[in-house]
C-alpha positions as CSV (number, residue, x, y, z in Angstrom):
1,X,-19.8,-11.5,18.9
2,X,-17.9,-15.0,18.8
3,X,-15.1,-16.3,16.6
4,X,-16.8,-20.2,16.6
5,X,-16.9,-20.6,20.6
6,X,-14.6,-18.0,21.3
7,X,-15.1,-14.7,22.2
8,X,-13.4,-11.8,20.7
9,X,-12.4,-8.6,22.5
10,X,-9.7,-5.7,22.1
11,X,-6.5,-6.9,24.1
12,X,-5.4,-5.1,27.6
13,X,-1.6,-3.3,28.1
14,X,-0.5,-6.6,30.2
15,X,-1.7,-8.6,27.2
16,X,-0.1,-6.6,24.3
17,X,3.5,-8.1,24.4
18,X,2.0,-12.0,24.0
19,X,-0.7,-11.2,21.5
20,X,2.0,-9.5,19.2
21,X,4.5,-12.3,20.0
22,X,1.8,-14.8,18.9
23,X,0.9,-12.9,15.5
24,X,4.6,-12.7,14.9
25,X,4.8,-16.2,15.1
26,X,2.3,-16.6,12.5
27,X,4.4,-15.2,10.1
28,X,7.7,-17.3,11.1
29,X,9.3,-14.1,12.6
30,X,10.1,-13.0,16.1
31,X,9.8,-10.0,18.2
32,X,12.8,-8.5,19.7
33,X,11.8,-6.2,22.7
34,X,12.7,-2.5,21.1
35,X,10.3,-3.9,18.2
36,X,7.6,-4.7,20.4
37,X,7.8,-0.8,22.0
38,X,8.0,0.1,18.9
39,X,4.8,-1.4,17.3
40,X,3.2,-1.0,21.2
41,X,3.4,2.9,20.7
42,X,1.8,2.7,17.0
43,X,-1.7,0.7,18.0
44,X,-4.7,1.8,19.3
45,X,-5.6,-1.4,21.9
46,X,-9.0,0.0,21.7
47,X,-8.7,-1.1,18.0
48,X,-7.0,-4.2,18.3
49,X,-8.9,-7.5,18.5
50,X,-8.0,-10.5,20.6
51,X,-8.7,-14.0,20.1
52,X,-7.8,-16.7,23.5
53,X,-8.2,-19.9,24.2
54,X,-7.9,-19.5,28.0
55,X,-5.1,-17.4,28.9
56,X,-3.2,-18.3,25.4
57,X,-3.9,-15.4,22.7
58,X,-4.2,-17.2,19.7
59,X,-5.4,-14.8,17.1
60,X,-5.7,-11.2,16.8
61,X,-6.0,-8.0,14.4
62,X,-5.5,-4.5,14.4
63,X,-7.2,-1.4,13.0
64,X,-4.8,1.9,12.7
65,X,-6.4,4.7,11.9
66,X,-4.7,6.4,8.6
67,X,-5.0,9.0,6.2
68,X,-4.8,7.6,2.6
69,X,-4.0,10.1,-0.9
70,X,-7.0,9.5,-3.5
71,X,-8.0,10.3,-6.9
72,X,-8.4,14.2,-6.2
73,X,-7.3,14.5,-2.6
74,X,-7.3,12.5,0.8
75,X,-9.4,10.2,2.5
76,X,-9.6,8.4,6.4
77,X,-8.4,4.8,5.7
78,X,-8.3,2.3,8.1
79,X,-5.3,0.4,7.7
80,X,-5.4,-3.7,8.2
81,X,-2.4,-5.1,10.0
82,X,-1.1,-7.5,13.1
83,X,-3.7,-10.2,11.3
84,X,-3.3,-14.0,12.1
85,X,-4.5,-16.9,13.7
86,X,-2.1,-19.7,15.6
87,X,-2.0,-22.7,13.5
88,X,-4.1,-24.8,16.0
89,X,-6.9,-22.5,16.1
90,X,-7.1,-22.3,11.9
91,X,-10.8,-22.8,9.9
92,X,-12.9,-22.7,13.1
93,X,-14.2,-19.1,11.6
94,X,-12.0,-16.8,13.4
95,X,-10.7,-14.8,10.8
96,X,-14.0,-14.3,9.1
97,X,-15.5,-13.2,12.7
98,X,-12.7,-11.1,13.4
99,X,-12.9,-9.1,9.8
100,X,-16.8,-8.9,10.0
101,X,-16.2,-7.1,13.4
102,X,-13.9,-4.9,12.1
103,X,-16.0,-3.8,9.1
104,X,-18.5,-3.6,11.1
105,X,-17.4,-1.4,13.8
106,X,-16.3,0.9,10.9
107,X,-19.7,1.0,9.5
108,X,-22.0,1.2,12.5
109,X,-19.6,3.9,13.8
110,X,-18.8,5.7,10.9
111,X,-15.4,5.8,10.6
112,X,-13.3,5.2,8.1
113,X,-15.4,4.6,4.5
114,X,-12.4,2.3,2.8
115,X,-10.0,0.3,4.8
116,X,-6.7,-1.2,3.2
117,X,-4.7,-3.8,4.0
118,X,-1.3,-5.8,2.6
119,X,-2.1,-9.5,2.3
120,X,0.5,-12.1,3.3
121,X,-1.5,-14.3,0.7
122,X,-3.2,-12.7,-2.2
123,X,-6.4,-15.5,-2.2
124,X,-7.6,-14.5,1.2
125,X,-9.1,-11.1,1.3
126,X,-11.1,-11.1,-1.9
127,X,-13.7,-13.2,-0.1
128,X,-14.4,-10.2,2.6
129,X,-14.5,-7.6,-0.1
130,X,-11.3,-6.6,-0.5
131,X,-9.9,-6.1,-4.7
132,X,-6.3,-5.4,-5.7
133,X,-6.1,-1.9,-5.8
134,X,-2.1,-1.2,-6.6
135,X,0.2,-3.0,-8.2
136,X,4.3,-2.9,-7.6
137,X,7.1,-3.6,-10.1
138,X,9.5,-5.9,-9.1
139,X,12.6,-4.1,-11.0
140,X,15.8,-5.4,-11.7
141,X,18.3,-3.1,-12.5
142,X,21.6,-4.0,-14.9
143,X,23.5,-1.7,-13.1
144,X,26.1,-1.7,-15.9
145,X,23.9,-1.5,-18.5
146,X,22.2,1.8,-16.8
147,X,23.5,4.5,-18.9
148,X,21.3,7.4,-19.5
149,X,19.8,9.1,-22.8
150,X,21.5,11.6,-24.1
151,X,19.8,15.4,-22.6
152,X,18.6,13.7,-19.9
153,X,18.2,16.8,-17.2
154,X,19.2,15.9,-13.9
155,X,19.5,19.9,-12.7
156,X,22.1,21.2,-10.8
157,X,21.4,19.4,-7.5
158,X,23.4,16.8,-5.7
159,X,23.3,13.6,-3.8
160,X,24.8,13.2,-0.7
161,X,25.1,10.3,1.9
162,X,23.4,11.8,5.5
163,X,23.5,9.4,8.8
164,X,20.1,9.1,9.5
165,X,19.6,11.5,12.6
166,X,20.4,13.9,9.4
167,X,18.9,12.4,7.0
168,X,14.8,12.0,9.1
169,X,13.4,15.3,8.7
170,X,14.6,15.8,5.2
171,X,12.9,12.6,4.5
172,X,9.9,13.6,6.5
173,X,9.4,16.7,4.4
174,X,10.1,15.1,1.1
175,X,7.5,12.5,1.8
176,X,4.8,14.8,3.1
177,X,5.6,16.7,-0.3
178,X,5.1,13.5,-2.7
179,X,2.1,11.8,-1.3
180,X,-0.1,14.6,-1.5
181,X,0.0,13.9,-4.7
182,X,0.5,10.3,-5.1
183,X,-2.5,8.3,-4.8
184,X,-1.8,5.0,-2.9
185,X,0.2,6.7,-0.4
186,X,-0.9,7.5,3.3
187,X,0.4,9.8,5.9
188,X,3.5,9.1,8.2
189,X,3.5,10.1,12.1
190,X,6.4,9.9,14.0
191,X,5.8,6.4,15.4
192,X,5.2,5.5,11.5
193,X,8.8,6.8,10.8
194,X,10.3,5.3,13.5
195,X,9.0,1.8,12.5
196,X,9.9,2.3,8.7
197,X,13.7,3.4,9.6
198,X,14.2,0.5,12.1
199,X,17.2,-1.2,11.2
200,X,17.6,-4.1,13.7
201,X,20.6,-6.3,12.2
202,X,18.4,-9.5,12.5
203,X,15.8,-7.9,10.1
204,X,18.8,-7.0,7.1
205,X,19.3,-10.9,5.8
206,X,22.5,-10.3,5.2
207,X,22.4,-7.2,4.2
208,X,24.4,-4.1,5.1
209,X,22.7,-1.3,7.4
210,X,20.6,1.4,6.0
211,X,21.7,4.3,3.7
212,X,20.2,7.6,3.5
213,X,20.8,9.6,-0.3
214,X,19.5,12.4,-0.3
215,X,18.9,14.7,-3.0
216,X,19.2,18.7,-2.7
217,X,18.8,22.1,-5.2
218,X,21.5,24.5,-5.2
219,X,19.5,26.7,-2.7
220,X,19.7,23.9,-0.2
221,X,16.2,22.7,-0.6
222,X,16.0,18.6,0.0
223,X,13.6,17.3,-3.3
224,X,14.6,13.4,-3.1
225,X,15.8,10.7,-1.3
226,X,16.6,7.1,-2.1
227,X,16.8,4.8,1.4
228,X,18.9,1.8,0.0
229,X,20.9,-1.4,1.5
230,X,24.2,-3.3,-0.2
231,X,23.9,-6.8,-0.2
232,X,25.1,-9.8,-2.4
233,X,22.9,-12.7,-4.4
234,X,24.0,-15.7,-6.5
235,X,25.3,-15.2,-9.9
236,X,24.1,-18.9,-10.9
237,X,27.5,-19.7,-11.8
238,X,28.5,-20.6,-8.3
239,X,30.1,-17.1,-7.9
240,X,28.3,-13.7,-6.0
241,X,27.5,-10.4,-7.4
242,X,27.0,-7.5,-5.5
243,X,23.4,-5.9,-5.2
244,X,21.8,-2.6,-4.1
245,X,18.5,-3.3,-2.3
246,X,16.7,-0.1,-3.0
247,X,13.7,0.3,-0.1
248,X,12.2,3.5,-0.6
249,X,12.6,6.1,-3.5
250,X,10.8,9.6,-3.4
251,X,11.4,12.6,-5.5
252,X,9.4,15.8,-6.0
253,X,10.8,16.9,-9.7
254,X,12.0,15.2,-12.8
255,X,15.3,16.1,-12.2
256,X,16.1,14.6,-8.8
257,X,14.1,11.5,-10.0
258,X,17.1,11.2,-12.7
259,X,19.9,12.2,-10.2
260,X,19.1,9.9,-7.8
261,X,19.3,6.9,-10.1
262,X,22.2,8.6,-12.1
263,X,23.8,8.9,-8.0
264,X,22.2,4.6,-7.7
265,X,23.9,3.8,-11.1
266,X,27.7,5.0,-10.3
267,X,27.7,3.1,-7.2
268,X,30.7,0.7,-7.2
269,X,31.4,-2.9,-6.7
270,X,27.3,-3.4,-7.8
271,X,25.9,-5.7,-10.5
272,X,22.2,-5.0,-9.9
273,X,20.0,-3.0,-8.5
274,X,16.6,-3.8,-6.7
275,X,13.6,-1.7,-6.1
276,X,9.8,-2.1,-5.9
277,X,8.3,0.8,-7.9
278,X,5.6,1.9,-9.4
279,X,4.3,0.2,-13.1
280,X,4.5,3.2,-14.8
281,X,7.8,3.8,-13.5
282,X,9.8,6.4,-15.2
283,X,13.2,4.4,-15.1
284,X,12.9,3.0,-18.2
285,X,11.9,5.6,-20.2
286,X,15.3,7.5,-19.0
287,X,17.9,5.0,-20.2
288,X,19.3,4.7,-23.9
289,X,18.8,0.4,-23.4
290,X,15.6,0.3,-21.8
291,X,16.0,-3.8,-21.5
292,X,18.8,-2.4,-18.7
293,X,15.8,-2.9,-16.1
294,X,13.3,-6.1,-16.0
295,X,9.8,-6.2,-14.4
296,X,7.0,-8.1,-12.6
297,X,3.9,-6.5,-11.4
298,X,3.2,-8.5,-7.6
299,X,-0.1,-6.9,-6.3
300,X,0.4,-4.5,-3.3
301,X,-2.5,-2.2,-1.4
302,X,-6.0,-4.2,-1.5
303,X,-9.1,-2.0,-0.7
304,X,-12.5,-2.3,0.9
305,X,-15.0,0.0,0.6
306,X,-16.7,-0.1,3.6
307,X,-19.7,2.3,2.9
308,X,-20.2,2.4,-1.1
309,X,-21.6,5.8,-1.0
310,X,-19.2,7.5,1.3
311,X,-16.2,6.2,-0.2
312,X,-17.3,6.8,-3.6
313,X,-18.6,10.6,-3.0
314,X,-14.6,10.7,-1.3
315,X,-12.7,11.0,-4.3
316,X,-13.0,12.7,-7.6
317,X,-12.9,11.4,-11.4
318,X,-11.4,12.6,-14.7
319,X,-14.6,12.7,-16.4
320,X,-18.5,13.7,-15.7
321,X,-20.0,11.0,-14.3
322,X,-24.2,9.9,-14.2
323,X,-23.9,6.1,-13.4
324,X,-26.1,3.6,-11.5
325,X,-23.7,1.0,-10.2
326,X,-25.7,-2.0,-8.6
327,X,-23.1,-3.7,-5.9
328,X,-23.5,-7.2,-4.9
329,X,-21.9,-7.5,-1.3
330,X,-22.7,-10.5,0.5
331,X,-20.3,-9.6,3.3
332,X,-21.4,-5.9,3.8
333,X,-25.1,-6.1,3.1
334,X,-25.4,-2.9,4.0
335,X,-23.7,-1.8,1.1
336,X,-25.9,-4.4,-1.5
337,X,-28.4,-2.6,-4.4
338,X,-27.9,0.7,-6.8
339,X,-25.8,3.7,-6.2
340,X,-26.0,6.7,-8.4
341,X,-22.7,8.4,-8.9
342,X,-22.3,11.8,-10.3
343,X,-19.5,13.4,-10.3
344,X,-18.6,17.0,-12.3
345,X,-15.0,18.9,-11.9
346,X,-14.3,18.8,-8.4
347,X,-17.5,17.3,-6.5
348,X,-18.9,13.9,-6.4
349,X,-22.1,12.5,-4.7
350,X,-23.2,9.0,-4.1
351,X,-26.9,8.1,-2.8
352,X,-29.1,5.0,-3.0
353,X,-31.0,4.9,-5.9
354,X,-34.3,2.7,-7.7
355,X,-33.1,3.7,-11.1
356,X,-32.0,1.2,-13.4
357,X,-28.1,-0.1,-13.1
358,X,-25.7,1.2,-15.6
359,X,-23.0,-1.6,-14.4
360,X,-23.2,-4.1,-12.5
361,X,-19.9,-5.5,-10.0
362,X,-19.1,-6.8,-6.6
363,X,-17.2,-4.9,-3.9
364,X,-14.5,-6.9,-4.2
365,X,-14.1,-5.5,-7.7
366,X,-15.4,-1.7,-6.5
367,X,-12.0,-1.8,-4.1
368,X,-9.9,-3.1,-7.0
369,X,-10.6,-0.3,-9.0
370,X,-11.3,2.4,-6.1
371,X,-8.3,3.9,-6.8
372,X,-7.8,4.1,-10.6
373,X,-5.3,1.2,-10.7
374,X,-7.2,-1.9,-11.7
375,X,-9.6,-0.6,-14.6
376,X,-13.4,-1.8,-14.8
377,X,-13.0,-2.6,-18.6
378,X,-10.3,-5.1,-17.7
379,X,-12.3,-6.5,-14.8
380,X,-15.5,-6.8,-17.2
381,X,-13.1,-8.4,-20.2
382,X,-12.1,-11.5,-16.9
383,X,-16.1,-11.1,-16.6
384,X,-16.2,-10.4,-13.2
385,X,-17.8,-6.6,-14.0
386,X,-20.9,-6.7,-16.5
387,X,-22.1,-3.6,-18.1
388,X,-25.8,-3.1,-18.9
389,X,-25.6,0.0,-20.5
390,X,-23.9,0.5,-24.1
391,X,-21.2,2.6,-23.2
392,X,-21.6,3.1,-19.6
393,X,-18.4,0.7,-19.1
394,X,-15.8,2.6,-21.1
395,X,-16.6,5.8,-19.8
396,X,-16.6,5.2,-16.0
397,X,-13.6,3.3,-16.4
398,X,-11.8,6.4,-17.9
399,X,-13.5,8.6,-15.0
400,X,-12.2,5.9,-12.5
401,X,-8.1,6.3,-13.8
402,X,-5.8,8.9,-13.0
403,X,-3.1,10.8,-14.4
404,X,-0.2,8.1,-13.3
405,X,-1.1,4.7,-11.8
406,X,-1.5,4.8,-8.1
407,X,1.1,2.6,-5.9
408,X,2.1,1.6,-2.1
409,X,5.5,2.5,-1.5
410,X,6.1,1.0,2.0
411,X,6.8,-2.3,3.1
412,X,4.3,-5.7,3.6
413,X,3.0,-4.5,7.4
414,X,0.6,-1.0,5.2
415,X,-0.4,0.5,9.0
416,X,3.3,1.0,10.2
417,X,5.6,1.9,7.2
């Protein structure tokens, strides 16, 4: 396979360090050497994929292999990360080549039926398949303002400050116990952790080191945590105001939910607080002035379903389902014609089928609503989905949602956080 005349190939152990120096670069960052051992332990250089122009990487890729929470369980993923190409070697075809080998390799191999990715641009993937799958809320906290409704339950538990060689395997355990059941989440392995708590000073912008809250029963169980920085912004009157950066909030109940923020709200010397949640965030709906927090959705996980029927039959749906989807996929023709889903409580199959199409979409779309976040009736009303059956629409985009809105909750690079 060639990216225009160059070939591409996995990179060797002597070659790591440069390759992931050069993708760095891409993005305007650099590579410090513990961060390089760091990412150098998470990646499979049998699943990388190099781009030189002699000696000189100058584009590359990465697969890591993950697991991913779904409508109804779990599901292989593989995640999309350590993408770019050098400036001087941009539209010659290399990143097109380098995703078609990917997606390729995935399919011919069987391996994971949906891969996921992060884009540093939202109008680059779509044209490989790939469809908006989560969305994030971009909150903004009056911390002032957050005072909570009256009979609001936050239990009996408390919040306490840990120093992080503390504060890992609570967080460990409370994550493994919340992304079971949180679709858009995938599984952490150590060298996942350890990448997500780095705290290099370069990497804070000005921000204070990492804080670990962590919530706990009376019994001692740990059921929340809430990994947050201090920092300061403009207050556009020339002055500062001091900010809590929240990075990462998990709870398993209601009630640590509300004592962590209750524990976020009483923090002195603050103006606001920021954190990326979900859109359905609870927040909100906790607080006597609502208008206390503002939002922005900013898209977050994108999703490629790499083999229709395998992905499909993967994950369960909130109604019966009979349906004939007819996929258009120009960039994975093995996955263009008619699919017949059905699905009942619990089971779902997915085979290749002659029978007239209920719906017709394209996989970018089929990604975008894979995961029960970005509904088919909204894609249909933009006209990129068109239904060809009275009443087929409605009904499988109702059997495509979930109970809560699925979301990301780690940072831009999906593979390592």
């Amino acid at each position: 396979m060639t990216a225009s005349r160059f070939p591409l190939r996995p990179v060797t152990e002597g070659e790591f360090a440069p390759w992931a120096r050069m993708i760095a670069d891409t993005y305007g960052i650099d590579r410090s050497e513990e961060e390089l051992a760091a990412q150098r332990a998470a990646t499979d250089l049998a699943r990388t994929l190099a781009v030189f122009d002699g000696d000189e990487p100058v584009a590359g890729a990465s697969v890591y292999g993950r697991t991913l929470t779904v409508p109804g369980g779990t599901l292989p993923v593989a995640g999309i990360a350590s993408v770019g190409v050098a400036p001087s070697h941009r539209r010659q075809g290399i990143l097109t080549a380098m995703t078609r080998a990917q997606l390729t390799d995935l399919h011919e191999e069987r391996r994971e039926p949906i891969a996921a990715l992060r884009p540093s641009e939202a109008g680059i993937y779509g044209r490989f398949g790939y469809g908006p799958a989560t969305l994030g809320n971009l909150m903004r906290c009056d911390r002032r303002a957050l005072r909570f409704r009256s009979g609001t339950d936050f239990g009996d538990g408390t919040v306490r400050l840990l120093p992080a060689d503390r504060a890992r395997p609570l967080l460990e355990a409370i994550y493994d116990r919340v992304r079971t059941t949180t679709v858009g989440w995938p599984d952490r392995q150590p060298v996942h952790w350890a990448v997500r708590l780095a705290d290099h000073p370069h990497r804070r912008g000005g921000a204070t080191s990492l804080r670990f809250a962590v919530h706990q029963e009376r019994d001692g169980d740990a059921t929340g945590y809430a990994l947050y920085r201090h920092t300061e912004a403009p207050d556009g009157l020339g002055g500062r105001i001091g900010v809590v950066q929240v990075e990462e909030l998990a709870a398993c109940s209601r009630r640590s939910y509300a004592s962590l923020w209750r524990f976020l709200a009483g923090i002195d010397l603050v103006d606001r607080i920021d954190y990326e949640g979900a859109v359905d965030e609870p927040l909100p709906h906790l607080l006597a002035e609502p208008r206390a927090v503002r939002a922005a959705p900013v898209d977050r996980l994108w999703v490629r379903t790499v083999d229709v029927d395998r992905a499909l039959a993967g994950r369960s749906y909130s109604l019966p389902l009979d349906l004939v989807l007819d996929v258009r996929d120009d960039f994975c023709p093995w996955n263009s014609g008619r699919h017949r889903l059905q699905a009942d409580e619990g089971s779902a199959v997915c085979r290749p089928t002659t029978a007239p199409a209920d719906i017709r979409l394209s996989a970018a779309e089929l990604g975008a609503a894979f995961l029960g976040g970005t509904t088919l009736t909204a894609l249909a009303a933009a006209g990129l989905v068109e239904e060809l059956r009275p009443g087929a629409l409605s009904r499988a985009s109702a059997a495509f949602r979930g109970e809560r809105a699925p979301w990301y909750p780690g940072g831009w690079a999906f593979p390592l956080y």
